[in-house]
DSSP file (Angstrom, degrees, kcal/mol; ACC not computed):
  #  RESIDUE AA STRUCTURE BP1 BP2  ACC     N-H-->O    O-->H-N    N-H-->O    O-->H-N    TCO  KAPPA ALPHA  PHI   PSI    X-CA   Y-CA   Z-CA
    1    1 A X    >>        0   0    0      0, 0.0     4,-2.4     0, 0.0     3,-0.9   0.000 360.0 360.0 360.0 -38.1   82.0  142.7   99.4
    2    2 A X  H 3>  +     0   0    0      1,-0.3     4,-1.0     2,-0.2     0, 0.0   0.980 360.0  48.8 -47.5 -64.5   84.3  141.9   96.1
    3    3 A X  H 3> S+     0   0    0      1,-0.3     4,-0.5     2,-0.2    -1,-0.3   0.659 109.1  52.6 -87.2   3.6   87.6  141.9   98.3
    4    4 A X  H X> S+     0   0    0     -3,-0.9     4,-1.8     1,-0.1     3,-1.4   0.884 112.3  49.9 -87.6 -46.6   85.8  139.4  101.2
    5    5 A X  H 3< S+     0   0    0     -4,-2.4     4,-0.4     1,-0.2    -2,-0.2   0.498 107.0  49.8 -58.8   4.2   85.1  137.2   98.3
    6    6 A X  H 3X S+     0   0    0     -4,-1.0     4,-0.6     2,-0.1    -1,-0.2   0.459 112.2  48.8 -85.1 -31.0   88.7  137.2   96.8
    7    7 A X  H <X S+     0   0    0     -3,-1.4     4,-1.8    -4,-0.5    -2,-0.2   0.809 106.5  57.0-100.1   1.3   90.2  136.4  100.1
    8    8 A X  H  X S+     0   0    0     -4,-1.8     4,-3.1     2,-0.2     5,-0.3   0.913 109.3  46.4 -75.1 -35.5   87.7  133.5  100.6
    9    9 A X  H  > S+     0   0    0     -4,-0.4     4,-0.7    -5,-0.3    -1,-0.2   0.700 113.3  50.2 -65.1 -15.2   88.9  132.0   97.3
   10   10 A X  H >X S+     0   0    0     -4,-0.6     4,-2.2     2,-0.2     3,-0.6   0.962 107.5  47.7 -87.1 -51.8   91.9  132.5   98.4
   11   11 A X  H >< S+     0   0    0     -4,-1.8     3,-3.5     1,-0.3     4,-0.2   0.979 115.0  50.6 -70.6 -69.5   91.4  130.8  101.9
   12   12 A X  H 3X S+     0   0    0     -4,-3.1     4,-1.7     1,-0.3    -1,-0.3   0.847 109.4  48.1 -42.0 -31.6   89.7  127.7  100.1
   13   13 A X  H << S+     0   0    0     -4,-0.7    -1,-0.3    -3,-0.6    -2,-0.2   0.874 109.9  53.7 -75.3 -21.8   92.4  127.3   97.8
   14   14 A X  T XX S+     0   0    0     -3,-3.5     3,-2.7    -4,-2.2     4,-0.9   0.988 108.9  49.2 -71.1 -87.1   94.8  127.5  100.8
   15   15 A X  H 3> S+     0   0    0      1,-0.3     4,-2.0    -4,-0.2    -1,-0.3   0.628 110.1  48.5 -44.9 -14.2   92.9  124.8  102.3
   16   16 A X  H 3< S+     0   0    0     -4,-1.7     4,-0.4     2,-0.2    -1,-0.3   0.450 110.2  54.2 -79.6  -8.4   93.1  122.5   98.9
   17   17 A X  H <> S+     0   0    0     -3,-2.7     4,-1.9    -5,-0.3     5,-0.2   0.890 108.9  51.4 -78.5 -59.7   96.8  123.4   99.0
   18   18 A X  H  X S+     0   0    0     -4,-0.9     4,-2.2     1,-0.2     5,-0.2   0.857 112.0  45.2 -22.4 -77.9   96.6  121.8  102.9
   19   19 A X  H >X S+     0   0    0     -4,-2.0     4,-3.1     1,-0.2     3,-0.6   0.827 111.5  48.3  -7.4 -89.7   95.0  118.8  101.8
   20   20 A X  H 3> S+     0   0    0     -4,-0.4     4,-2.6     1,-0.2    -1,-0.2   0.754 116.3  48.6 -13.0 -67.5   97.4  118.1   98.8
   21   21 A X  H 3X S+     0   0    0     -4,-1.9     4,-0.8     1,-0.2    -1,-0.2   0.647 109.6  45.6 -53.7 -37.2  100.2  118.7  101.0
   22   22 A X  H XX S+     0   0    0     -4,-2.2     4,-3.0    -3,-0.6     3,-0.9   0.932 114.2  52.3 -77.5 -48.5   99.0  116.5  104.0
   23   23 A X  H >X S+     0   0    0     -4,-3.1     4,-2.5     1,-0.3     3,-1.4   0.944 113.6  50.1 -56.5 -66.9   98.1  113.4  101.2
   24   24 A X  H 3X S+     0   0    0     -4,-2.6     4,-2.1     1,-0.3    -1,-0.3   0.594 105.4  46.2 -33.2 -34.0  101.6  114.1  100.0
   25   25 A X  H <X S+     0   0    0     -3,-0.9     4,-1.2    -4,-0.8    -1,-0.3   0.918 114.4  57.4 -76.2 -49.4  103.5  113.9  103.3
   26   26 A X  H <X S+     0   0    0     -4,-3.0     4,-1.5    -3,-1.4    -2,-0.2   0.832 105.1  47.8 -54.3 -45.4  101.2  110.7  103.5
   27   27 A X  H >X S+     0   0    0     -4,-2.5     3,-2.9    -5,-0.5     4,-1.5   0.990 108.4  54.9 -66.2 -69.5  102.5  109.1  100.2
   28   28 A X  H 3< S+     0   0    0     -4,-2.1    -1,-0.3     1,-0.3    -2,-0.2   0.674 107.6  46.2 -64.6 -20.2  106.0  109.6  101.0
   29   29 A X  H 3< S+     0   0    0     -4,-1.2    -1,-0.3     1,-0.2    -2,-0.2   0.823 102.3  63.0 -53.9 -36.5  105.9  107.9  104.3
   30   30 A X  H << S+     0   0    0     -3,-2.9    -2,-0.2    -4,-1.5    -1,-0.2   0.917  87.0  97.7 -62.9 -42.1  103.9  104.9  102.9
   31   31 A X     <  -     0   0    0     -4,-1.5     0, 0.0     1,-0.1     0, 0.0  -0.069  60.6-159.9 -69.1 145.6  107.2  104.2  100.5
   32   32 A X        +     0   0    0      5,-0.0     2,-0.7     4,-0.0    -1,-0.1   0.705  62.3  86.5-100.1 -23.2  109.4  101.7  101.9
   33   33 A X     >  -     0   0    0      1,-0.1     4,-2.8     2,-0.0     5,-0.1  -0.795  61.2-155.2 -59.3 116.2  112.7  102.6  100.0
   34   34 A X  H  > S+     0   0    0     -2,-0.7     4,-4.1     2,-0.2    -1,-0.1   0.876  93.5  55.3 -26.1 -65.6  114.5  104.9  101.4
   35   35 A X  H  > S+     0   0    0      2,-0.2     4,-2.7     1,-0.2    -1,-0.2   0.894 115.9  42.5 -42.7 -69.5  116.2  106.0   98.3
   36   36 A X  H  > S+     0   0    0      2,-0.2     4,-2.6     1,-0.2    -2,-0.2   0.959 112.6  50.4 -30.1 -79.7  112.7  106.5   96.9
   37   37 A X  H  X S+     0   0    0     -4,-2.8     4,-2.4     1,-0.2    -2,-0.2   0.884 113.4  46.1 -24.9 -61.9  111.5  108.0   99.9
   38   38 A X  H  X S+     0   0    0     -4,-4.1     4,-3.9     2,-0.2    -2,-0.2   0.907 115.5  48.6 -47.8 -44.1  114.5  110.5   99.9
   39   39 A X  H  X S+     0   0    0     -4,-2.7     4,-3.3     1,-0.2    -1,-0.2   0.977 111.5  46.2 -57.4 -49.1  114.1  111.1   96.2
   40   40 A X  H  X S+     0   0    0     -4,-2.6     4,-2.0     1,-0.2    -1,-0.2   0.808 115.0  49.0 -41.4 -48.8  110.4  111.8   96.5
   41   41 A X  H  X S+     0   0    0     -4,-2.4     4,-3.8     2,-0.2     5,-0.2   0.889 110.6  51.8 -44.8 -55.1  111.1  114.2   99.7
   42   42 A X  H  X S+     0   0    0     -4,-3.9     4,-1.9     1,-0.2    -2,-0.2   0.946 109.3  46.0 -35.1 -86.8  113.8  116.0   97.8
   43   43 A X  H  X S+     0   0    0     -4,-3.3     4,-1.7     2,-0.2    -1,-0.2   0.686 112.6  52.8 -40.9 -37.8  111.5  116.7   94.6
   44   44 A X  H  X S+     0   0    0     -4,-2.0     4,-1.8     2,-0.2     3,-0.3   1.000 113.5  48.2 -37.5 -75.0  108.3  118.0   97.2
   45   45 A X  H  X S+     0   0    0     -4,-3.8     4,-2.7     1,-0.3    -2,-0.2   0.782 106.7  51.7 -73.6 -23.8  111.0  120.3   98.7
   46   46 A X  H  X S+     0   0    0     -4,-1.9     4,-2.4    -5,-0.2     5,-0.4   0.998 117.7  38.7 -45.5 -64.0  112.3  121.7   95.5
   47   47 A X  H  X S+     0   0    0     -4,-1.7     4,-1.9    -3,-0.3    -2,-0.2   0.797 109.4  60.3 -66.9 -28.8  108.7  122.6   94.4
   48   48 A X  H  X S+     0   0    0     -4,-1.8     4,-2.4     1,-0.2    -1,-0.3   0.974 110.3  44.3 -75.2 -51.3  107.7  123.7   97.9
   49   49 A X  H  X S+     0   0    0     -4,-2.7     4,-2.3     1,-0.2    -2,-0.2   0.792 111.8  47.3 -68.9 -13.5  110.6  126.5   97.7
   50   50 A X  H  X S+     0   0    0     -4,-2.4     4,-3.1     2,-0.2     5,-0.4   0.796 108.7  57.1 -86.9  -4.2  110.1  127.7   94.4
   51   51 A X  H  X S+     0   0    0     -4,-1.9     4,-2.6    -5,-0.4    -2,-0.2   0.985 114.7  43.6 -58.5 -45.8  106.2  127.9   95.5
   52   52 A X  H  X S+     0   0    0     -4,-2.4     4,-1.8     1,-0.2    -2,-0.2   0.999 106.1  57.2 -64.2 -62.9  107.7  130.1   98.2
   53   53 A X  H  X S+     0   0    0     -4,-2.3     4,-1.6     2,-0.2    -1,-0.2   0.670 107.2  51.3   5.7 -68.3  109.8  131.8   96.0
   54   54 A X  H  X S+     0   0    0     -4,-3.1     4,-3.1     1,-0.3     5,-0.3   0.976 113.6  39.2 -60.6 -68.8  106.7  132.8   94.0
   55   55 A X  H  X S+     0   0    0     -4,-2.6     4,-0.6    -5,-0.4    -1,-0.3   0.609 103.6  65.8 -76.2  14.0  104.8  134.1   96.4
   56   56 A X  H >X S+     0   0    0     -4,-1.8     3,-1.5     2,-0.1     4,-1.0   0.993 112.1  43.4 -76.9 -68.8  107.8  135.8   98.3
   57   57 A X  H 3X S+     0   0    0     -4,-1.6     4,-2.3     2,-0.3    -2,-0.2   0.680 112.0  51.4 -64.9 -34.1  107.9  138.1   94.7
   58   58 A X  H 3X S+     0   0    0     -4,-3.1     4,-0.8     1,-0.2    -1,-0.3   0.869 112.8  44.0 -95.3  -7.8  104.0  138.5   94.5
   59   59 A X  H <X S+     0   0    0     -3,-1.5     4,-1.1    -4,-0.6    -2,-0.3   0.865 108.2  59.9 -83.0 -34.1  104.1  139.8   98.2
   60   60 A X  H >X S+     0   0    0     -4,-1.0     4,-1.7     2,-0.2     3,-1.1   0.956 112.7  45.0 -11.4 -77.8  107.3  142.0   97.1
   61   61 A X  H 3X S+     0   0    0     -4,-2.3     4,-4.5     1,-0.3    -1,-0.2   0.768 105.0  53.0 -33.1 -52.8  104.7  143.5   94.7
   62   62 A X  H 3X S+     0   0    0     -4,-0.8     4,-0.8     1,-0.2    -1,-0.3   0.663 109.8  53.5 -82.4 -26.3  101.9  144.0   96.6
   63   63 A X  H <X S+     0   0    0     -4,-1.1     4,-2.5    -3,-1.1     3,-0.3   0.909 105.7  51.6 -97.4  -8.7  104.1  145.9   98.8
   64   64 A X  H  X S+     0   0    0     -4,-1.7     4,-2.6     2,-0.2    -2,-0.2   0.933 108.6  48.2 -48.6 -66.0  105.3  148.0   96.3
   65   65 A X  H  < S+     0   0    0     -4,-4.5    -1,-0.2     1,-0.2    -3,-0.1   0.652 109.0  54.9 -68.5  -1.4  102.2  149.1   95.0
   66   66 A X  H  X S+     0   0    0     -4,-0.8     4,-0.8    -3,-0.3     3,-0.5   0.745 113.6  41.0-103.3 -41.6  100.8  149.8   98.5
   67   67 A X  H  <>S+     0   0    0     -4,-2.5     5,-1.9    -5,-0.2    -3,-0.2   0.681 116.3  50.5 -75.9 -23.3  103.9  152.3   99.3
   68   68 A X  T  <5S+     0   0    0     -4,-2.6    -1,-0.2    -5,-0.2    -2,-0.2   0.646 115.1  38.5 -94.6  -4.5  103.8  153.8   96.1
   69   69 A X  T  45S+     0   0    0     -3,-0.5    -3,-0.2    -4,-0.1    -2,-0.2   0.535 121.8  45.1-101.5 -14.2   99.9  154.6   95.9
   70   70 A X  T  <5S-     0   0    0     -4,-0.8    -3,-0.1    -5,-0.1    -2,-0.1   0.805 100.0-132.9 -85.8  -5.8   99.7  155.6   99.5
   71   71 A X  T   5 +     0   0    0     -5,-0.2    -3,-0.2     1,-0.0    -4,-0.1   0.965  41.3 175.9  72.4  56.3  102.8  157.6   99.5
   72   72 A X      < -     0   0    0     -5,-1.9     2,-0.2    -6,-0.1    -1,-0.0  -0.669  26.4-143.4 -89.8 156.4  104.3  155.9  103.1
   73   73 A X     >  -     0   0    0     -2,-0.0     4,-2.3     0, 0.0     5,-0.1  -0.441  43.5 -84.5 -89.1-173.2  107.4  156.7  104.3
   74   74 A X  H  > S+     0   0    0      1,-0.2     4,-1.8     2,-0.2     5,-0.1   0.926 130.4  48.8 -47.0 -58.5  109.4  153.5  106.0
   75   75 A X  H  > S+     0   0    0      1,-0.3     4,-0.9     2,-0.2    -1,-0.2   0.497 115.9  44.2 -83.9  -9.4  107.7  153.8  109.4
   76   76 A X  H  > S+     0   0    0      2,-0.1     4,-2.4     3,-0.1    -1,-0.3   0.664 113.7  46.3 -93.5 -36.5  104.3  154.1  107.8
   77   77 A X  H  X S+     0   0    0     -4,-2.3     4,-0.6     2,-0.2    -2,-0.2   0.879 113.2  51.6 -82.2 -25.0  104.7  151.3  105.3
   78   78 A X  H >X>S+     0   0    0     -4,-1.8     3,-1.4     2,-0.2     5,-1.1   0.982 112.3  52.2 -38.8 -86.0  106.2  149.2  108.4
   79   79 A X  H ><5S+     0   0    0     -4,-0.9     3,-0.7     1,-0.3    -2,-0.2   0.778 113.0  37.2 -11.0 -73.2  102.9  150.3  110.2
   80   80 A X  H 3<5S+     0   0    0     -4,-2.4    -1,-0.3     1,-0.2    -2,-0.2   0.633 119.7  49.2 -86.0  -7.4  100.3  149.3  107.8
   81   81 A X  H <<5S-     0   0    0     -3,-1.4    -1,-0.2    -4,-0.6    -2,-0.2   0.089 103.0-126.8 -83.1   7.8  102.0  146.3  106.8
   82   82 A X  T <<5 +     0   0    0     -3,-0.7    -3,-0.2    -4,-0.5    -4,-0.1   0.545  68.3 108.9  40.7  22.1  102.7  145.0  110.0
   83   83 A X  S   <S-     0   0    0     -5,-1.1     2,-0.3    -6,-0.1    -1,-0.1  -0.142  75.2 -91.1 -95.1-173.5  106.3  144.4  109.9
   84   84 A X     >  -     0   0    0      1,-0.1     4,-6.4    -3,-0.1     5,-0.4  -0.818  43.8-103.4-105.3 164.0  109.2  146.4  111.8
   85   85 A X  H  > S+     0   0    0     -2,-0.3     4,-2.3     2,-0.2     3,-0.2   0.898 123.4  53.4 -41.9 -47.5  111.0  149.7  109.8
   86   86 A X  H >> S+     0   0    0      1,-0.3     3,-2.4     2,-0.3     4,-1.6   0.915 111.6  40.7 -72.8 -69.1  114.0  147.2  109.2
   87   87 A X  H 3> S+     0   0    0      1,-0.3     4,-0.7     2,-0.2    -1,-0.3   0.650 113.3  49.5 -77.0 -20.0  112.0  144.7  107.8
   88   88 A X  H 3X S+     0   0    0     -4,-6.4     4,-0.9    -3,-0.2    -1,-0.3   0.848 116.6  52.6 -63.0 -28.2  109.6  147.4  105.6
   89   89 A X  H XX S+     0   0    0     -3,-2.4     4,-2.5    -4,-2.3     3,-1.9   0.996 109.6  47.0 -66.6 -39.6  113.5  148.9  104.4
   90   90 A X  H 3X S+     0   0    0     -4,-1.6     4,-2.3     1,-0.4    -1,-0.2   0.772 118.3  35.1 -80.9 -19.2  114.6  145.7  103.4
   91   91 A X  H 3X S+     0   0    0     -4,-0.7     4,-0.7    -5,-0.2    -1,-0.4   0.520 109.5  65.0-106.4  24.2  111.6  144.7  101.4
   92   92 A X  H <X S+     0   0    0     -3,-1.9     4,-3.0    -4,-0.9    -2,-0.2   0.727 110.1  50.6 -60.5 -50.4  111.2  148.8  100.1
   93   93 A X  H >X>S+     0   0    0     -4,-2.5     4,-1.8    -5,-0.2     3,-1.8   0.975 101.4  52.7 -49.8 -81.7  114.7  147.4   98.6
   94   94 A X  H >X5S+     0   0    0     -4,-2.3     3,-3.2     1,-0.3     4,-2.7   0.944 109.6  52.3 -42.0 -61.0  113.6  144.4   97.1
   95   95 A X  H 3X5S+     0   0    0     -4,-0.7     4,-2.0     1,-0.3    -1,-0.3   0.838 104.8  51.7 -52.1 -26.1  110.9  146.4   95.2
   96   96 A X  H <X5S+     0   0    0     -4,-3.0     4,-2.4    -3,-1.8    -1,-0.3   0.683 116.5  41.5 -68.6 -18.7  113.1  148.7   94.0
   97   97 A X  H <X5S+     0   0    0     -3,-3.2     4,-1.4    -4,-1.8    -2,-0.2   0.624 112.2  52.7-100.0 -14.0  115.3  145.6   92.6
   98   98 A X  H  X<S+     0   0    0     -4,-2.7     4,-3.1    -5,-0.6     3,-0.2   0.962 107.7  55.6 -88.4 -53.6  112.2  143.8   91.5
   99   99 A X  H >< S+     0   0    0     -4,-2.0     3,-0.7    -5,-0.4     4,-0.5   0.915 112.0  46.1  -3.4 -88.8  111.4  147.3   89.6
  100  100 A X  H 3X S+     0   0    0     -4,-2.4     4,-1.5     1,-0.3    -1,-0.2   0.649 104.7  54.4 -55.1 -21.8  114.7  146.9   88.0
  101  101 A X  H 3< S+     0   0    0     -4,-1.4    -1,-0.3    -3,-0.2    -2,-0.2   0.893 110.1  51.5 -45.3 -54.9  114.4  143.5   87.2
  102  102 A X  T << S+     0   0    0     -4,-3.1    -2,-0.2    -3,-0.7    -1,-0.2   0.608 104.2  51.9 -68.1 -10.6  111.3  144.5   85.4
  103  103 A X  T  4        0   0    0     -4,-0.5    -1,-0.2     1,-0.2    -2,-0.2   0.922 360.0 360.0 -96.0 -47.2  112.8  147.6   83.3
  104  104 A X     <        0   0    0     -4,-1.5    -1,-0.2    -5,-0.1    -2,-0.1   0.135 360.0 360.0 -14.4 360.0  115.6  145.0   82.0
């Protein structure tokens, strides 16, 4: 029961992200400078890639700790993750670099 209520907090927060996001797109339209506009767009898309960023690293994680307590090989971690082998090697990689990151 715990982990359907964790992904419902998650889902609501996802929609309050929606929202935000949509009011934002809203705002920047409303401005009538350009220059303004542009700036505003700019600063949105900075924040919107390190947001990805972030959660590109905490899915990194997550897949780390799911291939290292289940013991997968590539074509297994592929499998339960839904991805193809290429794309389980490539983020098997990033965890090992995110690892190292972390021993640093």
């Amino acid at each position: 029961m715990q982990e359907h209520d964790e992904s419902g907090t998650v889902r609501h927060a996802v929609a309050g992200l929606e929202v935000a996001y949509q009011a934002v797109v809203q705002a920047i339209a409303e401005i009538t400078d350009p220059d303004t506009a542009f700036g505003a767009a700019s600063e949105v898309g900075g924040r919107l890639r390190k947001m990805r960023e972030e959660v590109a690293d905490i899915r990194t994680r997550i897949v780390g700790e799911i291939w290292q307590r289940e013991e997968l090989s590539l074509g297994k971690l592929a499998a339960r993750i839904g991805v193809s082998k290429t794309r389980a090697a490539e983020l098997a990689q990033a965890v090992k670099q995110q690892q190292k990151k972390g021993e640093e």
